[in-house]
N, C-alpha and C positions, 0 to 999 in steps of 0.2 A: 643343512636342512634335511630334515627327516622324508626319503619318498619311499611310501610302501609297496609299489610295483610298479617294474618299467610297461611304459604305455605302448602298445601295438597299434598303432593310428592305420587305418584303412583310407586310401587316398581311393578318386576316379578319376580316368579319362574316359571322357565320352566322345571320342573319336575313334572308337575302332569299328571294327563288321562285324557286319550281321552275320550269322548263317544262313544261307543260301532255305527257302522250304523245299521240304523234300515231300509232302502231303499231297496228293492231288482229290484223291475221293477215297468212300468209302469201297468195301470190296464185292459188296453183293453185286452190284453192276457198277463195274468199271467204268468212271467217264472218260473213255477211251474213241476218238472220231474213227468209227468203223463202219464198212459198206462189204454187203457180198459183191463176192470174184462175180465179172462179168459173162462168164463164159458157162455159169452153172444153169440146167436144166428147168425149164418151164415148167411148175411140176400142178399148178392147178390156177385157177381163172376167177377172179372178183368181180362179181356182177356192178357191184356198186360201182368200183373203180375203174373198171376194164379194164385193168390190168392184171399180171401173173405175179404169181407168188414162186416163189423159188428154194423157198427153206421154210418148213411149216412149226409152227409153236411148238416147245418140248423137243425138237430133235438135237443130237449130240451136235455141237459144231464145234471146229481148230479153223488153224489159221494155217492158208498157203505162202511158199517163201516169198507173195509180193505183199504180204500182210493186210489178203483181205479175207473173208470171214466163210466157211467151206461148210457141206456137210462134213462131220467127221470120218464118216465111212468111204471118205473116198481115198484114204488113207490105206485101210484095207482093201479097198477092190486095185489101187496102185499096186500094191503088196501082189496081189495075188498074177496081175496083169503080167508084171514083169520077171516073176517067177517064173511063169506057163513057157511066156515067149522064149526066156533064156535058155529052160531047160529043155524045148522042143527039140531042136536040135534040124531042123527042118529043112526040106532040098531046096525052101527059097523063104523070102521073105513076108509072105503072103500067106504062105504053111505056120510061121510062127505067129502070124495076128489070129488066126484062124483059132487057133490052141490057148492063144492069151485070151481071146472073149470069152471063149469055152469056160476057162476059169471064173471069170468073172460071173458068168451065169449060174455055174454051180455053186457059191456062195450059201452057208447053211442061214437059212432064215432072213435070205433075198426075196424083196420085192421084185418080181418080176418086170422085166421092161424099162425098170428106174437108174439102170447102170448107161440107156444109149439115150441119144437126141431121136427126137419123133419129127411128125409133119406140123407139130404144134411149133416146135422150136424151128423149124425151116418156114412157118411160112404162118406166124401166127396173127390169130383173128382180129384180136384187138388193136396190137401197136404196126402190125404189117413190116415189119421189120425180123427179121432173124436174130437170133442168136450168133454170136462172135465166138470164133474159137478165141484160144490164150495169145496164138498170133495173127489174130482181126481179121480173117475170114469165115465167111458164113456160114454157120454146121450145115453139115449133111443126113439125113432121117438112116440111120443106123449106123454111125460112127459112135464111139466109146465116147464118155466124156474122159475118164483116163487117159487119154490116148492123148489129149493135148499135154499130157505134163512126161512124156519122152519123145527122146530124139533118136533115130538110126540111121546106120552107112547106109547109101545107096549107089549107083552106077556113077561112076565115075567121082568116088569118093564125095558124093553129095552128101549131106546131111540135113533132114527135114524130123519136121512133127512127124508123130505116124500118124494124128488126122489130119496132115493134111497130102496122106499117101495119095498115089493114084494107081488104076487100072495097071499101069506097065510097072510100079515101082514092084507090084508083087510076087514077079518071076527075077529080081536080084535078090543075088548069095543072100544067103541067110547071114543075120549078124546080133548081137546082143544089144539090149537098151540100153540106154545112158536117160537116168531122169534127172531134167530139168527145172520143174517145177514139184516141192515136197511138199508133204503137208503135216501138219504140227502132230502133238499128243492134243489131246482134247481140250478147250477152254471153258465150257461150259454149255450152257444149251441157252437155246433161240427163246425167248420168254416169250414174245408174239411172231407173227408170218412176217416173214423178210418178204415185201416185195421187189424184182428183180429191177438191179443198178439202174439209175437214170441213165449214167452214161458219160464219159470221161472222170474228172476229178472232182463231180459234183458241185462247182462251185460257177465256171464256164457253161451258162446256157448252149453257144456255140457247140459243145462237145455232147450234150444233152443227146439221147435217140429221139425225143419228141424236145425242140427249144424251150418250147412252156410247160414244161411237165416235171416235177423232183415230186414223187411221192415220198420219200423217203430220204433226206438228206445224211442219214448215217444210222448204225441202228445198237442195238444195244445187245450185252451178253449177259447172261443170267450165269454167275457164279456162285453165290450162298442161298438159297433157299428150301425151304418147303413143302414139294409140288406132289401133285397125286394124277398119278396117270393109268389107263383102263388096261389090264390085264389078258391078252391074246397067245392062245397054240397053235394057232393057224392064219397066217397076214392075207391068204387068199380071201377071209371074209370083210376081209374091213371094206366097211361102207364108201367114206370117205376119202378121197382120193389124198396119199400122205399121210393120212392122221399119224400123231406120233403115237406110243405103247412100250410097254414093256412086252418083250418078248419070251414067255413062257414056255418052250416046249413040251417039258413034260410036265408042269404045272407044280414045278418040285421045289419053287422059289419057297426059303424061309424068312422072318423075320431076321436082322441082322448079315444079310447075307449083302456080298457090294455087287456093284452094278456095273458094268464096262457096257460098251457100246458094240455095235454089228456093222455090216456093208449096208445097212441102210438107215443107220447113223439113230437107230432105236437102242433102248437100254436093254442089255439081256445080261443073265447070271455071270460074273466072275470067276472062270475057270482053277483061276489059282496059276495060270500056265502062262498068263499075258503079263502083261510088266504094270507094278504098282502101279505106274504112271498114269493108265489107263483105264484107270477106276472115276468113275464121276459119280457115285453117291453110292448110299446104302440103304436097304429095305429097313424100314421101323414099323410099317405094319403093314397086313392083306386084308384087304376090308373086302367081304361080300356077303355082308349083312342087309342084302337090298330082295323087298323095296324097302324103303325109308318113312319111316311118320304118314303111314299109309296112303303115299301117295300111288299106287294105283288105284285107290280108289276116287282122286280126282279126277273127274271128267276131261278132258284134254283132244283135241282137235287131227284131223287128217290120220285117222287110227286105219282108212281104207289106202294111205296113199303109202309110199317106202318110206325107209326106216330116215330117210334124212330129213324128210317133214311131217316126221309123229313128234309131238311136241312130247314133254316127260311128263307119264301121268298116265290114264289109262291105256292112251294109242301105244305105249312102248312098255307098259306093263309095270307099269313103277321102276322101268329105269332111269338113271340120269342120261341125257346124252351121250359124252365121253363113251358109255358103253354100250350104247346101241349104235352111236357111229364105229365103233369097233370091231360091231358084228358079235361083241362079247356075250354075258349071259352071269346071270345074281354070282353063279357058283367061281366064276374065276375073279368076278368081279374087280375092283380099283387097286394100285399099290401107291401108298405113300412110302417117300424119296428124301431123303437127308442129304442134299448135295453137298459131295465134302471135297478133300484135294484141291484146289480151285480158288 
């Protein structure tokens, strides 16, 4: 019998596996169960809530080695901490904290005050509770917050936090850091205000600082977007206490140019000197074509009271907020931001 081609017959079993999915979300923000480090700075107060915020919308944030969610700038101020202290070289141990803060203060294009704990974090208004250091004791109103993530020798080959030194630790031998707790390259930025941790694992009321209180069961990172944020050469004007900004010194940002972050976890120019890694966007435009569709000339309210309750309109001159809480001005006006790397 005549066959004009051999048959290739395709059989099934339908008993094998699956592959495993490997998809969780998309990347703009990660559905990733994330909460800020408990031990981060009170940095401003919600009337509504009564409670504190801890990380304010648009600032740079990474992640510390217990993988919870940091400013990024504490990265750098660690950096610069433990440089000072090492290289003091100092007749005790108390000489080199002294030299490490120094560092930390002189940071270029430091918010002042924002690197220590206050009497807001010792003894604040709303939840009457402290702040925790890394190892669960109660800050002190000018300890570093860097200072909980090293450890050094002390008398009698002890070894402690350096906050949680004391009065006599600071006439023992001088000795170098060892850090303990690091903190990442950058993950992206805080899309809204983190307000600070409930309080254990988030899931146990029992662990809670207040039982009946989670404002915030986990929070979210903002890693693809694009955001516009107000333009400042001086952080001593800003209105707002935290506001985030791009940090312009000499007002010499161009289009195209990328964006790294500072010690207070705002975006400023990309040296070229810092590591790829450390780029979180880049400039696609400077807008300060303000005012806008003539809105100063919209009538607008509390034009006699300061600049945080002049509504936008004629009380602030036809600027938008963003850049009157700034302390900005039309001419350095807003930068939009291409978040990339991330």
């Amino acid at each position: 019998m005549y066959q004009p081609y051999a048959a290739n017959h395709k059989t099934w079993d339908h008993v094998g596996n699956l592959t495993p999915n490997i998809e969780i979300s998309e990347g703009i923000r990660p559905a990733e169960e994330l909460h800020p480090a408990d031990y981060l700075k009170l940095v401003r107060f919600d009337k509504y809530s009564e409670d504190y915020y801890v990380v304010s919308a648009g600032k740079v944030v990474a992640l510390d080695s217990d993988g919870n969610v940091v400013p990024a700038g504490l990265a750098l101020q660690a950096a610069a901490y433990k440089t000072a202290w090492d290289g003091e070289g100092g007749a005790n141990q108390g000489a080199n904290r002294t030299a490490a803060r120094a560092a930390v203060d002189g940071l270029t294009g430091y918010t002042a005050g924002a690197s220590t704990y206050d009497a807001t974090d010792v003894d604040p208004v709303a939840s009457g509770v402290a702040v925790k250091t890394h190892t669960g004791n109660d800050v002190e109103s000018g300890d570093y917050i860097v200072e909980n993530f090293f450890t050094a020798v002390f008398t009698g080959a002890v070894t402690k936090r350096v906050i949680d030194m004391v009065t006599a630790d600071e006439d023992d031998a001088e000795g170098d850091l060892t850090q303990v707790v690091t903190i990442s390259a950058p993950i992206g930025i805080a899309p809204y205000n983190y307000f600070r941790w409930a309080g254990g694992d988030g899931v146990n009321p029992a662990d809670y600082t207040h039982h009946n209180y989670n404002r915030q069961h986990q929070v979210a990172v903002l890693c693809d977007y694009y955001i516009e944020l107000p333009r400042i050469d001086d952080k001593s004007l800003i209105k707002f206490p935290q506001l985030s900004c791009v940090y312009d010194s000499g007002l010499a940002l161009l289009p195209g140019d990328f964006l790294t972050f500072d010690a207070s976890s705002d975006m400023v120019e990309w040296a070229g000197t810092e590591g790829f890694d450390d780029i979180i966007g880049q400039v696609w435009k400077i807008d300060s074509g303000f005012p806008k569709d003539y809105l100063e000339r919209v009538r607008t309210a509390y034009e006699g009271l300061g600049d945080l309750d002049k509504m936008p309109g004629s009380a602030s001159s036809g600027l938008p907020d963003n850049i009157s809480y700034a302390g900005g001005t039309a001419a350095k006006g807003v930068v939009r931001i291409n978040l990339i790397n991330r």
